[in-house]
N, C-alpha and C positions, 0 to 999 in steps of 0.2 A: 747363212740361211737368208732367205727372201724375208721380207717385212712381216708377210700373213704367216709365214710360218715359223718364228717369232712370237706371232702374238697367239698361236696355234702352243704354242710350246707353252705360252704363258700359262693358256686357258686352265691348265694341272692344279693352279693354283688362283682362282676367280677370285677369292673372299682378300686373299692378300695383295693381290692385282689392283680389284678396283676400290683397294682404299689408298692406292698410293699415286700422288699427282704425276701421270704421266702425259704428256704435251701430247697435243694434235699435229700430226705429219702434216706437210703444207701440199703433199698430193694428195688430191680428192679421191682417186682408186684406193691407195694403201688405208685412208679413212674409212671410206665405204667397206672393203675385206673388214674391218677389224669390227665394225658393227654389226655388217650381215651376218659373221661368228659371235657375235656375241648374244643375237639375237633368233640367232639360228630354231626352227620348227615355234616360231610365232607368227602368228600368222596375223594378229589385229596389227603389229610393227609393220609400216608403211613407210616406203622409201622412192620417196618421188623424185626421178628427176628433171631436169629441166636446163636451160640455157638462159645468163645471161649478158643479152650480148650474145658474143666467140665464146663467153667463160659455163664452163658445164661446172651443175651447181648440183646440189640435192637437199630436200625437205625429208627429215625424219620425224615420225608422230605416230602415237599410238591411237587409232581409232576406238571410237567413244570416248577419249580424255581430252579431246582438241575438238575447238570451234572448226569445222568444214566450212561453212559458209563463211566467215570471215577469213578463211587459209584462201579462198577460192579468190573472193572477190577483193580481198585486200592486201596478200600478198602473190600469190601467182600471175595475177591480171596482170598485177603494175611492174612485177621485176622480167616476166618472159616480154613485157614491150620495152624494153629498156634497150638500147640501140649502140650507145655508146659503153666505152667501155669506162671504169668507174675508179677515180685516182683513189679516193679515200671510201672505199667498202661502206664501212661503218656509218661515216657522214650520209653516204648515199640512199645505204638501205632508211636512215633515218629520215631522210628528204621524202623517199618516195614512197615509206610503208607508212601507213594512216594508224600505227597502232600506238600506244601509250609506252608498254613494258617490251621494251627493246635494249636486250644487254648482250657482250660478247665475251664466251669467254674461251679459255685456254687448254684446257685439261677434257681429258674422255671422261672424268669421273661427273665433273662438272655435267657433259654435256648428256649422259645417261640421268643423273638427278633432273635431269629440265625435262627429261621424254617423258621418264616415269612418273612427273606429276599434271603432264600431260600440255608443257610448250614444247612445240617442234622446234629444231634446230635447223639454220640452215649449214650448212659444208660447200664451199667454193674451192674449186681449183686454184693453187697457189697461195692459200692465207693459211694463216696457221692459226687463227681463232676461227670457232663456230660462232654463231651469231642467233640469241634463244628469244624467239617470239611468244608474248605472254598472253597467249588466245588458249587457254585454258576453259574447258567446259565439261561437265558432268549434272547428270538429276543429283537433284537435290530434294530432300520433304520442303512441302512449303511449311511456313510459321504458324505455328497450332499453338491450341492453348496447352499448357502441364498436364499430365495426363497424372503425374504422381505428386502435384504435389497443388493443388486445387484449391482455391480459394473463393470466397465473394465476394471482396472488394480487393482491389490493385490489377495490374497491367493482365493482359489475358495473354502476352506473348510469350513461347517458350523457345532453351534452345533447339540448335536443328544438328544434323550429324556434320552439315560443314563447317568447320571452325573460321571461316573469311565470315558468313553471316553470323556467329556468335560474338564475334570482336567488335564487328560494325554494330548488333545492337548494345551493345557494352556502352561503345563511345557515342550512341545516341542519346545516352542517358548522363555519361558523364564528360562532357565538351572538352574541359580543362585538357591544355596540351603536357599538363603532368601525368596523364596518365599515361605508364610506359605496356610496352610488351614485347620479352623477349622471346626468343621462339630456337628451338632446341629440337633435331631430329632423334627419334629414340627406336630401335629397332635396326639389327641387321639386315632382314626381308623388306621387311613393310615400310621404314625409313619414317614412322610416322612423326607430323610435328605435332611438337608442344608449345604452347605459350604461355611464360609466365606474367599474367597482368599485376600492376600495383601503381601505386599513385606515388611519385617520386616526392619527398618531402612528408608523406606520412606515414609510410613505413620502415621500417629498422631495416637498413644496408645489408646486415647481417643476415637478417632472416632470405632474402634474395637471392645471398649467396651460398646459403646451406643451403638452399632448395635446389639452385643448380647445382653444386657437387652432387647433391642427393643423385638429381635428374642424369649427371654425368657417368654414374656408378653402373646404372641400368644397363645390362651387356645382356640381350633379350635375343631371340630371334624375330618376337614383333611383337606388338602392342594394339589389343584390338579393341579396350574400351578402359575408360577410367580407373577399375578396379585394378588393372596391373600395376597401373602408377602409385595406388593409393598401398599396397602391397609391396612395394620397394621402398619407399619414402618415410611411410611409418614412424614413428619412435619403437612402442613394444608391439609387434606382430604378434607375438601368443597371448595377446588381451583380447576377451571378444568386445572390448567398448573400443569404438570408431576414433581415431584420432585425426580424424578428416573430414570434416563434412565437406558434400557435396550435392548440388540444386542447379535445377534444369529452369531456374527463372531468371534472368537477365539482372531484375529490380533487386534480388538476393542479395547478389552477385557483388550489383553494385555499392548496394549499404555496406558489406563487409570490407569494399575497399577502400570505401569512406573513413574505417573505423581503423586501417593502418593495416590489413590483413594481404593477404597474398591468393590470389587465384589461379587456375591451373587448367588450362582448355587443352581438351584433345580433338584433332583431327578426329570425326569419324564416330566421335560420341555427344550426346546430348546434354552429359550431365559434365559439369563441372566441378571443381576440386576445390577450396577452402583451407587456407592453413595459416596459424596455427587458431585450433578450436577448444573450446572449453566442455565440460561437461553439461554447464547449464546454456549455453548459445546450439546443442542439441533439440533443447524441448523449446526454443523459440521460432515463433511461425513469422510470418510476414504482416499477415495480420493482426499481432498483438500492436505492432505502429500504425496501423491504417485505420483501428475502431479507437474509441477511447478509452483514456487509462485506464479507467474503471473498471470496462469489461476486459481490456487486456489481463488485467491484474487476475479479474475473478477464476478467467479461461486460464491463466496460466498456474493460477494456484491449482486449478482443478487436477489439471497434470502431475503435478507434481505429489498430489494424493492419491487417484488413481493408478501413478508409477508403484508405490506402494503396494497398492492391493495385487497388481498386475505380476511383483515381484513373490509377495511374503502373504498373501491369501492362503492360497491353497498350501502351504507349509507350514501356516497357524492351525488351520481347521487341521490338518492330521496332528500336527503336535498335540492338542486342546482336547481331540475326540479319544486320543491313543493312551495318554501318560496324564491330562491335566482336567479330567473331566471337570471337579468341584467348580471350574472357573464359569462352565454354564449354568447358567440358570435353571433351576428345576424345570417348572414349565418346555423349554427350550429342548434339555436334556434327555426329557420322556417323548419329544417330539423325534430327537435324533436319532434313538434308541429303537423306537416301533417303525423307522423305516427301515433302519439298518439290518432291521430280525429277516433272518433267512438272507443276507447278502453273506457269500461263502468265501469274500478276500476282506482282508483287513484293507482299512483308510488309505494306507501307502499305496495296496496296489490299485484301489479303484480310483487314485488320483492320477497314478501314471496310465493307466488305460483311458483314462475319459481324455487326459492330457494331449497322450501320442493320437488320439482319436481327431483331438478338436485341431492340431499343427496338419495331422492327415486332409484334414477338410479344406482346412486353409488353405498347404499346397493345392493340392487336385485344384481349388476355385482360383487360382494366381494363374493356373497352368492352362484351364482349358481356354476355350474361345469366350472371350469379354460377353458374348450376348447369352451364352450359359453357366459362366463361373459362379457368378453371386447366386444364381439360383439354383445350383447344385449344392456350393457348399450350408446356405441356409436351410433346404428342403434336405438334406445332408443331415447337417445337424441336428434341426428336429427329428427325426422320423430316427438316427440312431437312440440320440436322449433317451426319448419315450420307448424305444423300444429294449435297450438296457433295463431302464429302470420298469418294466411291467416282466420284464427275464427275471432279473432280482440278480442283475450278474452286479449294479453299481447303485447308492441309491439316491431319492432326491434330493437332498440336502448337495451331496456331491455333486450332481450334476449339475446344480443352482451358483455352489461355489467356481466350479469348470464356466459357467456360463458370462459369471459377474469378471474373471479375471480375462477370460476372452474378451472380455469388452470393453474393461480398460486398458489393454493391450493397443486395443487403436486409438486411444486418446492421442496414441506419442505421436508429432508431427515429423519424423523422419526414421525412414526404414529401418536404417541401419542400425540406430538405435535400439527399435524393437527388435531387432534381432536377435542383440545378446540380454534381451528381457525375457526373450521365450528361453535360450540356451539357458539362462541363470535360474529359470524356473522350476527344474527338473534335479540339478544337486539341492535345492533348497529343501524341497518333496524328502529328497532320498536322507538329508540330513535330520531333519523333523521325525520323519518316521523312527528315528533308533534313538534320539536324545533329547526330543521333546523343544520343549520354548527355549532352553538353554542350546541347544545346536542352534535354533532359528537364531536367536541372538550372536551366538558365535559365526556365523553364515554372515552378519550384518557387519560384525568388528572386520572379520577377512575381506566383507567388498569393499565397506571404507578405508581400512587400510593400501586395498590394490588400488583403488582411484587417486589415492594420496601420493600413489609415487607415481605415476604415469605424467608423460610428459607429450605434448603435442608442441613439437618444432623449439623446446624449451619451455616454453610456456606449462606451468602447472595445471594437472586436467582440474580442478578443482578452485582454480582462480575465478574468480575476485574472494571466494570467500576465506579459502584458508592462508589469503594473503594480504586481507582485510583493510582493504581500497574500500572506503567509506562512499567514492565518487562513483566506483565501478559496479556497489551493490544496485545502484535505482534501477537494472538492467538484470538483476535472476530469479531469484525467486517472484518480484513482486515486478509493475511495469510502471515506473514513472511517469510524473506528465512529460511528453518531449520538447516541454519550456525547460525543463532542468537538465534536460543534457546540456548541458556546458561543455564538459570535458568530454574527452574520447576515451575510450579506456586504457590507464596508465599502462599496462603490458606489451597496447599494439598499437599505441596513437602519443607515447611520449613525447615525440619526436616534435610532435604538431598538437598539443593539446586544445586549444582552443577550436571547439567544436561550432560555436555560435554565440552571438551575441548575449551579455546577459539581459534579465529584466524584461523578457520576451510573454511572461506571462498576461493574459489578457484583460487588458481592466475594465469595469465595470462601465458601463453607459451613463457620460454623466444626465442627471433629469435635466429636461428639458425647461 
């Protein structure tokens, strides 16, 4: 059989074909056939030819993924005036093309990887290397402030969906040439890259290396935003607590890698990946470092109250109202009593109705268009409230409790978190309602116990406390001054503990 029909025979078996290094023919026809098939009823696939010199050459490139105007003016201008003929190819196209990212290489598989992320190749008659020009171009979002994750004081830049400007604001922030980044294609279709950043000498060897088998395991058809990663990578996937954080802010990013952590950028998405994380590095914002301790401490203790009412409110007031009235107050009790006269469901169900009502708002206001979401789901909520409770289908008191846990639900400073705050709110309800404060409590031993064995990348979800680093508490519950970070935290900064100098505290103005 001829060459093309050959690589025609091959085509039965594409997916096994182009993962196997098979070499470039050093005749430019039999190259051209085996691309033109392979690229066959695409029509953005552009195959230009041209001469250099005697020697008939071709540019392949997929339009809109390649710079035009520098294909034009800096490499077709200079090589179709090229007159002589060219001993060393390589050397030459290096002489005469004005570009930086100039490599050649050997294989079709090679040379389809360079189209598809949008450097043209060139293919000359008689060489058996292509030659991949790095004029790569696509829109990009420009750098906008976080849309999710909003502050008042620190940097207003966030990331963008292309991972080259995610990396570059990475390393504007942290100079040191220890910061590494590996980079991993994940996906059969999409071939999307990953890169794992970390700072060589403060993070565990180890941890690097599970993340890439992790990364390596991933046998996907494609990968179209962080979530898939974070979804393969995991420790336990049937917990609804996150064992990943991830943040679309640069300055995040970079504290975490400070601190001996590992980061995880995708092509193609804005938010980045965090590993390994703890349960309390969840409710810590950016801002708890940027104001002072004081107020850090007081905003993060708040959190850590209102996670509380947000979880085990509405499954006290049913337990209390249903099984434990004596515990109210008379005053209180007669109050609860003369609203609830003529409401025709018991506590349980007008907690889950007001419940699945106030999650219903929420979506629809996440969903619609930004400039009418907030004010559907607030004018939403009101106008339902009020109008349940003048129905007499739920009553005040309830709707009061629905309102307060709705709203320390957004105290928590990261999604995902609140996500399984809402998921956990609803067996709590349905536990309370049949066994009273003893289920509530029992509900509290089952979630401490499941955080207790969970694991993020080895690291226990519940470190520093239940592993009682005396250096790593100034950093959860409460917020040190950051004169006392000294140390980095023993689980992800052993390696390099010394965080800063000591004795940094500020002293006093001597008088004058």
């Amino acid at each position: 059989m001829t060459f093309i029909k050959k690589q025609i025979h091959r085509k039965v078996k594409v997916k096994k074909r182009l993962s196997q290094a098979i070499p470039l023919s050093n005749k430019l026809k039999n190259n051209i056939d085996y691309f033109s098939s392979l690229y066959k009823d695409s029509s953005d696939v552009i195959f230009r030819s041209f001469t250099i010199g005697n020697t008939e050459a071709v540019i392949i490139y997929i339009e809109g993924l390649s710079d035009l105007q520098k294909l034009d003016e800096l490499v077709l201008e200079n090589l179709m005036n090229q007159n002589s003929e060219m001993a060393d190819v390589f050397e030459s196209l290096k002489n005469n093309i004005p570009i930086s990212k100039l490599k050649k290489v050997h294989t079709y598989k090679a040379c389809i990887d360079s189209i598809s992320i949008g450097n043209p190749i060139i293919l000359i008659d008689g060489q058996i290397d292509a030659y991949v020009l790095g004029i790569e171009k696509y829109e990009t979002r420009q750098i906008e402030e976080p849309s999710a994750e909003t502050g008042i004081r620190g940097p207003r830049e966030g990331f963008t969906e292309s991972i080259n400007i995610n990396t570059a604001l990475i390393r504007r922030i942290i100079k040191d040439p220890a910061l590494k980044m590996k980079s991993v294609n994940i996906g059969k279709y999409t071939k999307t890259r990953v890169i794992i950043a970390y700072i060589e000498g403060l993070v565990d060897n180890t941890l690097i290396k599970e993340i890439e088998n992790r990364l390596k395991r991933i046998k996907v058809d494609g990968v179209l935003e962080g979530g898939y990663i974070e979804q393969f990578i995991e420790d336990n996937p049937y917990s609804p607590f996150p064992q990943v954080l991830y943040s679309e802010r640069p300055d995040v990013i970079s504290a975490n890698l400070l601190e001996g952590r590992a980061a995880i950028l995708i092509d193609g998405s804005p938010l980045a990946l965090i590993a390994p994380v703890s349960f309390f590095s969840l409710f810590q914002s950016q801002e708890d470092y940027y104001e002072r301790f004081l107020i850090g401490t007081l905003i993060r203790i708040l959190r850590y109250v209102f996670l509380g009412v947000a979880i085990y409110f509405p499954s006290i007031y049913v337990a209390v109202t249903t099984f434990h009235q004596e515990m109210i107050p008379m005053d209180l009790m007669l109050s609860i009593a003369s609203s609830r006269e003529g409401i025709p469901f018991p506590a349980i169900v007008e907690a889950f109705i007001m419940e699945l009502a106030f999650e219903a708002l929420r979506e629809a206001g996440l969903r619609l268009p930004r400039q009418i979401g907030s004010a559907v789901s607030i004018a939403g909520a009101l106008v339902i409230g009020q109008a349940a409770v003048q129905a007499g289908i739920v009553s005040a008191p309830m709707l009061i409790v629905v309102s307060i846990t709705g709203i320390s639900s957004f105290l928590v400073p990261r999604y995902s978190i609140g996500l399984a705050i809402r998921l956990l709110r609803f067996p709590n309800i349905f536990i309370a309602g049949f066994l009273g404060l003893i289920g509530v409590m029992l509900s509290f031993i089952i979630l401490i116990i499941h955080l207790s064995k969970l694991r993020s990348f080895g690291l226990p979800y519940l470190s520093p406390i239940v592993t009682l680093q005396k250096n790593a508490t100034r950093d959860t519950l409460f917020r040190y001054p950051l004169w006392k970070f000294n140390l980095r935290p023993h689980l992800t900064g052993q390696f390099n503990p010394k965080r800063q100098k000591d004795n940094l505290k500020p002293s006093k103005r001597e008088k004058q």
